[in-house]
C-alpha positions as CSV (number, residue, x, y, z in Angstrom):
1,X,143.7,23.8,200.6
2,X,144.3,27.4,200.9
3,X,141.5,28.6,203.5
4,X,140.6,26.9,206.9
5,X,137.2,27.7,206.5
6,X,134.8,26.4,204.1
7,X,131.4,27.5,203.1
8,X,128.8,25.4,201.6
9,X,125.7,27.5,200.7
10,X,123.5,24.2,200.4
11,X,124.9,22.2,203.1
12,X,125.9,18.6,203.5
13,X,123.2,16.0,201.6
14,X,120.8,15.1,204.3
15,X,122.0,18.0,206.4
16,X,121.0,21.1,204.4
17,X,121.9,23.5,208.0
18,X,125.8,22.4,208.2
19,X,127.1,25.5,205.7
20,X,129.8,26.2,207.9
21,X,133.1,24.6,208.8
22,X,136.4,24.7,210.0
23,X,138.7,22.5,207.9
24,X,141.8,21.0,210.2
25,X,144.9,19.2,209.1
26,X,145.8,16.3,211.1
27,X,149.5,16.3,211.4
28,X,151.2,16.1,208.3
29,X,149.0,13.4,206.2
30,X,146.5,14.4,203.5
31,X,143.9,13.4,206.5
32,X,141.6,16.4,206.9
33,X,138.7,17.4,209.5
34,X,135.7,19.1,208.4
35,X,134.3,20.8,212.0
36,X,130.6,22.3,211.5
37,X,130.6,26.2,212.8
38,X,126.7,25.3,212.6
39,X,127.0,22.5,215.3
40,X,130.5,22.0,216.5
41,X,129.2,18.3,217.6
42,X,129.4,17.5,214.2
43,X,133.0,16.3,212.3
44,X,133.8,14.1,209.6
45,X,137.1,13.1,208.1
46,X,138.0,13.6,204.4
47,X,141.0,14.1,202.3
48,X,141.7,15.4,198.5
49,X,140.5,13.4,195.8
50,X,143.9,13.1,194.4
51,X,145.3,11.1,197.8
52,X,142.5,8.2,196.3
53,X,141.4,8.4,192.7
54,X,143.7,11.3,191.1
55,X,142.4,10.4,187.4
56,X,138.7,11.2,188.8
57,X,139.8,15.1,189.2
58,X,140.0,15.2,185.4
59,X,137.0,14.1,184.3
60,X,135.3,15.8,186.7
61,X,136.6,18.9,185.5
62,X,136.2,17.7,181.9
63,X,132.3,17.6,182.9
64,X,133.0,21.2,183.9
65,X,132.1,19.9,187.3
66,X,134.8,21.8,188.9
67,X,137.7,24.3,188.0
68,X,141.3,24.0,187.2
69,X,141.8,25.6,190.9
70,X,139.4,24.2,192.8
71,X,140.0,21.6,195.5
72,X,138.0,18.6,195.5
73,X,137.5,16.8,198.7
74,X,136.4,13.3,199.7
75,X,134.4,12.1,202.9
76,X,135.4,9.3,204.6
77,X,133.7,6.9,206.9
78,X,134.4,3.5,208.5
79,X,131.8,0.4,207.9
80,X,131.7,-3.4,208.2
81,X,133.4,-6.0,210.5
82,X,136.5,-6.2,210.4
83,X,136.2,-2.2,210.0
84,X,137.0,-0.9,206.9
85,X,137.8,3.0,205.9
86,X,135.8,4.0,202.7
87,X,135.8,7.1,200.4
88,X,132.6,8.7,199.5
89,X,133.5,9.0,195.4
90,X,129.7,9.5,195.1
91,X,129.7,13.0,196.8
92,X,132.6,14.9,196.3
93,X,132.9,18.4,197.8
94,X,134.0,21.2,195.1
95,X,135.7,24.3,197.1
96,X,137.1,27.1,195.2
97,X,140.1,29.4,196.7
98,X,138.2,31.5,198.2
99,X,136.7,28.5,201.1
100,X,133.2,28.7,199.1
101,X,132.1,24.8,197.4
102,X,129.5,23.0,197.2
103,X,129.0,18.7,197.3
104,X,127.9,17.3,194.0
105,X,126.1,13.7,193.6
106,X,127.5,11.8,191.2
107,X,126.1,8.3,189.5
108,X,128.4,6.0,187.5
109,X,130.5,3.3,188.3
110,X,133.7,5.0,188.5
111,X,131.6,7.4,191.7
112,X,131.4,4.6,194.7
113,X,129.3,5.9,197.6
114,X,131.9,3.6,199.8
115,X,135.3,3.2,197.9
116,X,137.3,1.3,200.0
117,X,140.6,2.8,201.2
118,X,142.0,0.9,203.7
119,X,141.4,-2.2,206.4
120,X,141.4,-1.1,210.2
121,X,142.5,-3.5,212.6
């Protein structure tokens, strides 16, 4: 990513007033922190698409679903027991250089709402 900051006109799906955020690097891993500006309560982890399904940037880009220089950014969450760290592949965030994106909802098979990445524990 080139900006810390990140503007998303439309918000978060199911939290349309989250349209600002801070976006923080934890040490030097592809692991990222989306902060909301809106309600600095609010955080979620993601990292770039590539770090989990790099063939996914090109068809999404092949859909002209995103640019050549865009960043595409992943969610990720932790379910089940034992805990287990999954990807949201369904709702990838599309951010241009200049920090402005939006999240796109995808259906198919190949778009997982919970792709798992790793096992905790």
């Amino acid at each position: 990513m080139t900006t810390t900051n990140l503007d998303l006109p439309d918000g978060l799906v199911g939290l349309p007033d989250l349209v600002r955020f801070e976006l923080r690097a934890v040490d030097d891993s592809a692991l990222l922190e989306l902060v909301s500006l809106d309600d600095p309560a609010f955080g979620v982890a993601a990292v770039p698409l590539t770090a989990i399904r790099p063939g996914l940037v090109a068809e999404l880009s092949g859909r002209g679903l995103a640019g050549p220089d865009d960043d595409i950014l992943v969610l990720l969450s932790v379910h089940g027991d034992p805990p287990v760290v999954t990807a949201n592949l369904a709702g990838p965030l599309v951010v241009d250089r200049s920090g402005r994106g939006r999240q796109l909802v995808l259906e198919g098979p190949a778009f997982p709402l919970r792709d798992p990445v790793a096992r905790l524990g």
